[in-house]
C-alpha positions in Angstrom: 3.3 -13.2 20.1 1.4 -15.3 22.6 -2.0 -14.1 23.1 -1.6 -14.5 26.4 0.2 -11.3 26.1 -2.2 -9.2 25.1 -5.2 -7.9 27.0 -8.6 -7.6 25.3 -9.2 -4.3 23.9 -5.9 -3.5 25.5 -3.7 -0.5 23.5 -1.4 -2.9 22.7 -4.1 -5.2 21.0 -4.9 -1.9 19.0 -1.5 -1.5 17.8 -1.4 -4.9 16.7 -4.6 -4.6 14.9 -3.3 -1.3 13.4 -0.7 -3.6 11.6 2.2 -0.4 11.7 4.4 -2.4 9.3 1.9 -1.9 6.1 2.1 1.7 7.0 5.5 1.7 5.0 3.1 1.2 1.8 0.8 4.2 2.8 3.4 6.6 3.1 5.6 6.0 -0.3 3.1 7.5 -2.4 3.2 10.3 -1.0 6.9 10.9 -0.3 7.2 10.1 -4.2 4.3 12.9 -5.1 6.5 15.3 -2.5 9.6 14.7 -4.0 8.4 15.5 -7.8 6.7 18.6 -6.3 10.2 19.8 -4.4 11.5 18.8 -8.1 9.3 20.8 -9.8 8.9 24.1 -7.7 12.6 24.1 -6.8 11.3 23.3 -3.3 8.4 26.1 -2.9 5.8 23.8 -1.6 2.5 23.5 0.4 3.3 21.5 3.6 -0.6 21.5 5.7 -1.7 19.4 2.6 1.4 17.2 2.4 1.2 16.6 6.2 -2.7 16.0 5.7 -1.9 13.5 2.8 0.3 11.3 4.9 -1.9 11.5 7.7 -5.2 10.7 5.7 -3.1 7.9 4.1 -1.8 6.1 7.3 -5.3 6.2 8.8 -7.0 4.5 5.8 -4.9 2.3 5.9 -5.2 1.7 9.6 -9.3 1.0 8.8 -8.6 -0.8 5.6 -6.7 -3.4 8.6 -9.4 -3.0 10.8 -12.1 -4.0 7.9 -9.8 -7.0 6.7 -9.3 -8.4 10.5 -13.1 -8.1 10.9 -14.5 -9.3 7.9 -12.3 -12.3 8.2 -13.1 -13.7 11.4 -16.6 -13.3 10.7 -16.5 -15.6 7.4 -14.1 -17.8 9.7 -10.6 -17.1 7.0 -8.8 -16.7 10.1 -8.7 -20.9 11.5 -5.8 -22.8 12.0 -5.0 -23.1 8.7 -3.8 -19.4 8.5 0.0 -18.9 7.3 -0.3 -15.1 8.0 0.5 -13.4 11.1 -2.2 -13.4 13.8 -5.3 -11.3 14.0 -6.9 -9.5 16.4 -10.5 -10.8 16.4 -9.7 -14.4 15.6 -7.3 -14.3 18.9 -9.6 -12.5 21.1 -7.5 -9.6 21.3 -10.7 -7.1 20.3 -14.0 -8.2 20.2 -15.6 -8.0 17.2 -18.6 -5.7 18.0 -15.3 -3.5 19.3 -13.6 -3.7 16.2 -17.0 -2.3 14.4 -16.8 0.6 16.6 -13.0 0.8 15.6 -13.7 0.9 12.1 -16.3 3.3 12.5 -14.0 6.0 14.4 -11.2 5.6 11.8 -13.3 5.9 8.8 -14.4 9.0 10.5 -11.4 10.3 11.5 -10.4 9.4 8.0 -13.1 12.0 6.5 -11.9 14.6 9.1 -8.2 14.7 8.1 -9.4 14.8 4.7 -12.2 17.4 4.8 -9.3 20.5 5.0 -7.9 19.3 1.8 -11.0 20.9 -0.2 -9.8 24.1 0.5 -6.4 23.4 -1.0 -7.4 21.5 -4.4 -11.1 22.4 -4.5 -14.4 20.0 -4.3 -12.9 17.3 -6.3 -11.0 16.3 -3.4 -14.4 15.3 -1.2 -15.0 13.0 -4.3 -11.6 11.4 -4.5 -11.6 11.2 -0.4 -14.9 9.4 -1.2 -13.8 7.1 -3.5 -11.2 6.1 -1.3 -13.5 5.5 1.6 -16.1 3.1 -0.7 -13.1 1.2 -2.1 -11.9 0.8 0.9 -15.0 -1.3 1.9 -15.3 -2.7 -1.6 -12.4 -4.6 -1.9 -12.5 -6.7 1.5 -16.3 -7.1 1.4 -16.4 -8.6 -2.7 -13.7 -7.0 -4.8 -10.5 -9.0 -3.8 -12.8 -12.3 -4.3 -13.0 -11.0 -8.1 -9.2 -10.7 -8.9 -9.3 -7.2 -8.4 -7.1 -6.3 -5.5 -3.6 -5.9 -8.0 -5.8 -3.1 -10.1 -6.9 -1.5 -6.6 -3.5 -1.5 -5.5 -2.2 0.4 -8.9 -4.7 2.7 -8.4 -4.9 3.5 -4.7 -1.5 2.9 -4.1 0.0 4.5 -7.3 -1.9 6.9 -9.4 -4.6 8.5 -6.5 -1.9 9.1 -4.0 0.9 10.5 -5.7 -0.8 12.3 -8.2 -3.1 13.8 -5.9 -0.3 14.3 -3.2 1.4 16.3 -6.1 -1.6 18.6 -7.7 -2.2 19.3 -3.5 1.7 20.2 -2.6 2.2 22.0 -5.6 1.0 26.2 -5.7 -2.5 26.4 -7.1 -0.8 28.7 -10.6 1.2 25.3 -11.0 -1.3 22.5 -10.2 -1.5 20.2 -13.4 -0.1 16.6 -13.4 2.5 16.1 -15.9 3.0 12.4 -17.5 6.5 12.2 -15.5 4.1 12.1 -12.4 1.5 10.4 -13.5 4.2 7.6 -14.7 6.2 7.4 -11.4 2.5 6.7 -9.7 2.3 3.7 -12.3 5.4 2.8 -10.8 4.7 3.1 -7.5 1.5 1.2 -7.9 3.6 -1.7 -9.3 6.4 -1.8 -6.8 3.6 -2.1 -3.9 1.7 -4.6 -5.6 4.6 -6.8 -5.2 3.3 -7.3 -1.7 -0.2 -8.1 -2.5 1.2 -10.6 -4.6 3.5 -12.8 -1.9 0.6 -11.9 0.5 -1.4 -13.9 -1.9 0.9 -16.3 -3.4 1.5 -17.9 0.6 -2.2 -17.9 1.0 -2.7 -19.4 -2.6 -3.9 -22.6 -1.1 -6.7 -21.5 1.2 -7.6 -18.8 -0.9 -8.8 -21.4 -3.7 -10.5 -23.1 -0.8 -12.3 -19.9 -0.2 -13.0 -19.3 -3.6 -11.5 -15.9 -3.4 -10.1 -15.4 -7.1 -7.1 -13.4 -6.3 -4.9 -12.8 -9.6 -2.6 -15.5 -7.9 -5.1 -18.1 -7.7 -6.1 -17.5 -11.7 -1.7 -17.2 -12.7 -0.5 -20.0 -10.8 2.1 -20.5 -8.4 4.6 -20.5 -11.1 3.4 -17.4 -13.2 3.0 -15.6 -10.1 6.5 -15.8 -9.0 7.5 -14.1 -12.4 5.0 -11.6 -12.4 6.2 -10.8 -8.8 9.6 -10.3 -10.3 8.6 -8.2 -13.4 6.1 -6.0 -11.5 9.6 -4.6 -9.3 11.6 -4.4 -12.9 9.2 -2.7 -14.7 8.6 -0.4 -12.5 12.5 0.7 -12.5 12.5 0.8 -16.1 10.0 3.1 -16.4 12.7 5.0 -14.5 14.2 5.8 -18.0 11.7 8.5 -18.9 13.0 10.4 -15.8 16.5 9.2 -17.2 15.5 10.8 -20.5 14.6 14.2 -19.0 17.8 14.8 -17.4 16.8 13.2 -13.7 19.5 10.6 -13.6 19.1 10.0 -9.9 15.8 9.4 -9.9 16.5 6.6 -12.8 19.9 4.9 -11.0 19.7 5.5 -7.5 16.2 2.6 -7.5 18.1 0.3 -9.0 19.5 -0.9 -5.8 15.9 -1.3 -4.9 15.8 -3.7 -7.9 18.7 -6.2 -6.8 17.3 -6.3 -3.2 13.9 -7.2 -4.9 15.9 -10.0 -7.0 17.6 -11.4 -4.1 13.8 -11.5 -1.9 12.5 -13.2 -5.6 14.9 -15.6 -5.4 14.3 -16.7 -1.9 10.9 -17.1 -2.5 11.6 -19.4 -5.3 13.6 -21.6 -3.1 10.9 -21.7 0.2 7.7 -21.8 -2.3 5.1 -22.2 -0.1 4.0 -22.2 3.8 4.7 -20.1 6.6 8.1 -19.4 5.8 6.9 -17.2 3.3 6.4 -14.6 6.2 9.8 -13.7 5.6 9.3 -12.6 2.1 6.7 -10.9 3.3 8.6 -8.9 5.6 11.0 -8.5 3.2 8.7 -7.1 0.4 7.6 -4.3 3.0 11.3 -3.5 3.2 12.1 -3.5 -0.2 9.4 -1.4 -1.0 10.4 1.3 1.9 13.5 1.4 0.2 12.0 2.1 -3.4 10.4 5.1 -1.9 13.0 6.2 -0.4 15.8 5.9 -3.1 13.4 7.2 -5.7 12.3 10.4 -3.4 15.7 11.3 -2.4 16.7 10.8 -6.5 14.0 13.3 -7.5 15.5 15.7 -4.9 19.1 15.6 -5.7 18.1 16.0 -9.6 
């Protein structure tokens, strides 16, 4: 897209900022903490929360795009060395004392989506909804210069949202997390940390620049595409325990999932580096749409 195309501060310069194609990430989670509650309550569940959870979800993910495309352009990341797709400060598509206000409103709106949830799961939730909001700072401002974006995404990708989606969707006589849950949220967080990891494996090159110590940098190219590979087939064998406990959906029907991700591995091993990469990228986001998908729908039909 030519930024010619796109007014300052325009809607359409919002959108883009909004990046809707990492919203695919956001709402997995919680479709996979959904489906195990259908599972488990023979479809008696608590919809306000579930609708809040996706909804609290998409919009921190909307800020957490807003903080990355700010913080950025302000430590100057975004030049003409930049592989990744466009941003909306570095083109002059928002102005950057816009995009503080921007981040402001979603972080609140964030907090107001979230602040019913206490009254279905209690005053824990204002501390997880918390958490979320400080990480969510954290990891642009310092923590994904430390190597520790891959653990962020396990946790606020995997474990936080679908086991929180669950204990929330589930009746209050019924809300415990069992270790089937609490293992398909490990899996989870490892299918979608396949995309922070050909996010960072294209960018390997100015991120050593930049000093920014993403797991990548510290592996390798090499060890990096492997761990890219095992990260999607680990998280399908975990698939046995469900496979175990008589949910043989839930174990077969993400394999598919798996041979797509094989398939996306082995273009990336043939393009390696540079923009071209985008396409993995793209494909990743896909591939892990179509985890969530295959692995909620398996849970149902169980």
């Amino acid at each position: 897209m030519q930024t010619s195309t796109v007014r300052c501060n325009s809607a359409k310069a919002w959108f883009l900022a909004a990046r809707p194609k990492t919203l695919t990430g956001a709402a997995v989670p919680v479709m996979i903490g959904t489906a195990w509650a259908i599972l488990d309550m023979q479809g008696i569940i608590r919809i306000t929360p579930v609708v809040l959870c996706f909804l609290f979800a998409f919009v921190m993910q909307i800020d957490a795009n807003f903080i990355n495309d700010y913080l950025d352009f302000v430590r100057g990341n975004d030049d003409e060395t930049r592989l990744g797709p466009r941003r909306a400060c570095a083109q002059g598509w928002i102005l950057p004392a816009t995009m503080r206000v921007g981040i402001g409103l979603t972080t609140l709106l964030a907090c107001l989506i979230g602040l019913p949830l206490i009254y279905y799961g209690g005053m824990e939730m204002l501390l997880v909804g918390a958490v979320c909001v400080v990480f969510c700072f954290l990891y642009t401002t310092h923590l994904s210069y430390l190597g520790m974006g891959d653990i962020l995404v396990l946790v606020f990708f995997g474990i936080i949202p679908v086991c929180v989606t669950y204990y929330l969707a589930v009746p209050s006589y019924a809300a415990h997390i069992t270790w089937q849950v609490f293992l398909s949220s490990i899996a989870c967080g490892l299918v979608i940390d396949t995309l922070l990891i050909v996010n960072n494996y294209r960018d390997i090159e100015n991120d050593r620049r930049a000093h920014k110590m993403t797991m990548v940098v510290m592996m390798g190219a090499s060890l990096s595409r492997t761990a890219y590979l095992m990260l999607g087939w680990v998280a399908c064998m975990i698939g046995l325990v469900f496979l175990f406990h008589g949910h043989v959906w839930a174990f077969v029907l993400p394999l598919f999932y798996a041979l797509l991700h094989t398939l996306t591995y082995r273009r990336m091993c043939r393009i390696r580096q540079g923009k071209a990469l985008n396409l993995i990228l793209g494909e990743t986001a896909r591939n892990i749409f179509i985890y969530g998908i295959l692995l909620t729908v398996g849970l149902i039909i169980s």
